[in-house]
Kinemage of the C-alpha trace (Angstrom):
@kinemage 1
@onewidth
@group {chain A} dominant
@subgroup {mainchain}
@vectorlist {calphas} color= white
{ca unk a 1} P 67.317 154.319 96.079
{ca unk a 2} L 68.027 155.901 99.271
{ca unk a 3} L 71.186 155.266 101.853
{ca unk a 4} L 70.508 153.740 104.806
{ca unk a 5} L 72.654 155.097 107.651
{ca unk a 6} L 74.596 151.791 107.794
{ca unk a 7} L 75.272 152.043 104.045
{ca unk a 8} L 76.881 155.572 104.928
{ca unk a 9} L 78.384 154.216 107.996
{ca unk a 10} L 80.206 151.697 105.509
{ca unk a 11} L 81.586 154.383 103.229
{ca unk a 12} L 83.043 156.497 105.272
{ca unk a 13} L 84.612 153.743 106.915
{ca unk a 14} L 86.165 152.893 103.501
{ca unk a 15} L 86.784 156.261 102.725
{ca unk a 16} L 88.625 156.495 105.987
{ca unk a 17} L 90.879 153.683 105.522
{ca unk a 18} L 91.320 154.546 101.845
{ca unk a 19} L 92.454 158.145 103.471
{ca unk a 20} L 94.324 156.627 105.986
{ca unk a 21} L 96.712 154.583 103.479
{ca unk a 22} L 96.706 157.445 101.113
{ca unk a 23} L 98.410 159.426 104.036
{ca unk a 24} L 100.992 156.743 104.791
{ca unk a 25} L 101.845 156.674 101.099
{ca unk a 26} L 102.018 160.041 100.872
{ca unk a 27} L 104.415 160.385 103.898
{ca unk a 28} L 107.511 158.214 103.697
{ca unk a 29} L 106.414 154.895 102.103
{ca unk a 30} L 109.049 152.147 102.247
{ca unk a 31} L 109.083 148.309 101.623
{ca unk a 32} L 111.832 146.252 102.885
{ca unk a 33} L 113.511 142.538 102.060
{ca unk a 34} L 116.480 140.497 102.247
{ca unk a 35} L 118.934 139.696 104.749
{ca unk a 36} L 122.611 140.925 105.103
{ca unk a 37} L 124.912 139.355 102.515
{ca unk a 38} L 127.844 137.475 103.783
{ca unk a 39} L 130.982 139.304 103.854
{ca unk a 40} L 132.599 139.146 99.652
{ca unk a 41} L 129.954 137.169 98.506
{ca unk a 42} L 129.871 137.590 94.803
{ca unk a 43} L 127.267 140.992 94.228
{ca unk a 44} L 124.545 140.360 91.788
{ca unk a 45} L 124.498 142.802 88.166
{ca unk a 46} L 122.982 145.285 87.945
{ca unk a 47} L 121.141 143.765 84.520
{ca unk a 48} L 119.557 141.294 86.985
{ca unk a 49} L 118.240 144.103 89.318
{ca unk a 50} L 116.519 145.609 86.599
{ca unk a 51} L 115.355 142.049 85.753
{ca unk a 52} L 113.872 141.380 88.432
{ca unk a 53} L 112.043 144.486 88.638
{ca unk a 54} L 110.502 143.828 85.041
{ca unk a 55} L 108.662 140.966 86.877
{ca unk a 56} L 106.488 143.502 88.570
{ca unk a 57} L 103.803 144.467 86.618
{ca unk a 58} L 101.069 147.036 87.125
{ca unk a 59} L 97.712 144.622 87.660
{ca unk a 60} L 95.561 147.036 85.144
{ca unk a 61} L 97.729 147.728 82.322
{ca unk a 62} L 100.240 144.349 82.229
{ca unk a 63} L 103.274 146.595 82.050
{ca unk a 64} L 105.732 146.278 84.217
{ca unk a 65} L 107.070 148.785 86.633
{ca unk a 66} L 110.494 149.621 84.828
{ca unk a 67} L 109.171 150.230 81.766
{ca unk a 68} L 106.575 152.417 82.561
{ca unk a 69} L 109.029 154.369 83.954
{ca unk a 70} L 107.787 154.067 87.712
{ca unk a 71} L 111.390 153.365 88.915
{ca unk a 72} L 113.542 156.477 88.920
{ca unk a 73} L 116.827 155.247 90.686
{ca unk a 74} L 119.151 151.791 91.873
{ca unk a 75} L 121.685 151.931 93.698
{ca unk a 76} L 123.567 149.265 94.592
{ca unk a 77} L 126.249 149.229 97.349
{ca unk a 78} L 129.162 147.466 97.307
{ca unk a 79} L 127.753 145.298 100.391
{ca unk a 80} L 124.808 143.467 98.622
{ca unk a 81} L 122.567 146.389 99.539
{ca unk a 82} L 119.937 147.842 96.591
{ca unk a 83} L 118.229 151.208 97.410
{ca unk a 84} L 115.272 151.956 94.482
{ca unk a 85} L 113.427 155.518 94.117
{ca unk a 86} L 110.313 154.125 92.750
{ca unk a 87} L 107.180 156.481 92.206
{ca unk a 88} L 103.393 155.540 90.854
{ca unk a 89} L 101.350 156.470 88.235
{ca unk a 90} L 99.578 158.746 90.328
{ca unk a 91} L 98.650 158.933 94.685
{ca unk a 92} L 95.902 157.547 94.161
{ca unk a 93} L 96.664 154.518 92.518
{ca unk a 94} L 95.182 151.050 93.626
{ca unk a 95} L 97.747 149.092 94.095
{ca unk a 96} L 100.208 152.026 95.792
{ca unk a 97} L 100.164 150.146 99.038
{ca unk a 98} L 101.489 146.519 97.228
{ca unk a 99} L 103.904 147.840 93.951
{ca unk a 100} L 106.796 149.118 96.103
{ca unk a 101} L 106.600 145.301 98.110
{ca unk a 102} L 106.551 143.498 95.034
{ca unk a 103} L 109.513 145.285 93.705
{ca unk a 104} L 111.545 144.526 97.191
{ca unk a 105} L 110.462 140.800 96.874
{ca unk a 106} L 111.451 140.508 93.404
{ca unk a 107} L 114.867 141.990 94.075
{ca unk a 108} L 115.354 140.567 97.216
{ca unk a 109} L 115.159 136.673 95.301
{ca unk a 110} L 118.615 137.575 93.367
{ca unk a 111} L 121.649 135.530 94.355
{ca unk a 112} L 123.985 138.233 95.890
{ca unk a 113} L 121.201 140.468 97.003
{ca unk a 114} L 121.281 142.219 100.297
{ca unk a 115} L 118.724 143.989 102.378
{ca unk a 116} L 116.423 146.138 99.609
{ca unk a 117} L 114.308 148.447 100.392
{ca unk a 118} L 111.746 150.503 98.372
{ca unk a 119} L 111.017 153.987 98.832
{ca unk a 120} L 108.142 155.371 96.918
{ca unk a 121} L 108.739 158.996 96.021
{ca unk a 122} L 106.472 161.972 94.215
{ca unk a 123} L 109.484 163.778 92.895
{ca unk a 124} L 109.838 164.603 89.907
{ca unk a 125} L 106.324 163.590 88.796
{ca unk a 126} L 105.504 160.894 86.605
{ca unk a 127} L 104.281 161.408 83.145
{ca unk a 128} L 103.506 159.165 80.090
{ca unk a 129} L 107.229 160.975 78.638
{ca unk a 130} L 108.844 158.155 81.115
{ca unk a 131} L 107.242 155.239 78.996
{ca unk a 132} L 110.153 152.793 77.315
{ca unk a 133} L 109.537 152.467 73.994
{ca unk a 134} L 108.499 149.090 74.429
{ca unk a 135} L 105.900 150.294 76.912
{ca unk a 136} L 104.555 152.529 73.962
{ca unk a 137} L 104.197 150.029 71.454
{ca unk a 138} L 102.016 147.823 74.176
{ca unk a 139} L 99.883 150.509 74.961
{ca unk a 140} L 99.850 151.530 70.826
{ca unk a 141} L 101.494 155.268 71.514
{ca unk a 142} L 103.964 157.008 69.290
């Protein structure tokens, strides 16, 4: 089969834009939600944060973010306010430019939520050592 020049015209397009979102990622990649919270509003738990993160699951293994260990930090503020350090399995994941959203999203739905926002970070790197148990016993590891 050859390759027309259209057919490589096409690829490196994608290519392009695959490089393109790989460099945005790699820079400073944030996803934001919310809205201010009104002044002493009751502040959601922090059990609930991590709740709501454990709705996000990765699309190709059906575990979700927290337990594969993708989310390395929370921090609340006494305003409402929830700042994660989330990373990904690795740059080049598929769904790098939609995980750190979804987490914001999820977050952002709690009663006594603030503005959230998402950064993704490479720092320290992520290894199979951050799985939750539970995450093991899905994926059959021990």
């Amino acid at each position: 089969m050859t390759n027309t020049s259209d057919d490589i015209d096409e690829n490196e397009a994608q290519l392009l834009q695959a490089l393109e979102i790989q460099e945005q990622i790699n820079a400073d990649y944030k996803a934001f939600a919310g809205k201010k919270l009104e002044p002493n509003a009751k502040k959601a738990q922090m059990f609930d944060i991590v709740e709501a993160i454990k709705k996000v699951s990765d699309p190709e293994i059906m575990i979700n973010v927290y337990d594969l260990g993708l989310i390395y930090k929370i921090n609340q503020q006494e305003n409402g306010d929830v700042f994660v350090d989330m990373t990904l399995t690795a740059p080049t994941c598929p769904v790098a430019g939609i995980l750190p959203q979804q987490v914001a999203d999820s977050i952002a739905t709690l009663e006594g939520i603030g503005q959230v926002e998402v950064k993704v970070v490479w720092e320290p790197v992520w290894t199979i050592e951050r799985l939750s148990e539970d995450a093991k016993a899905m994926l059959d590891m021990f």
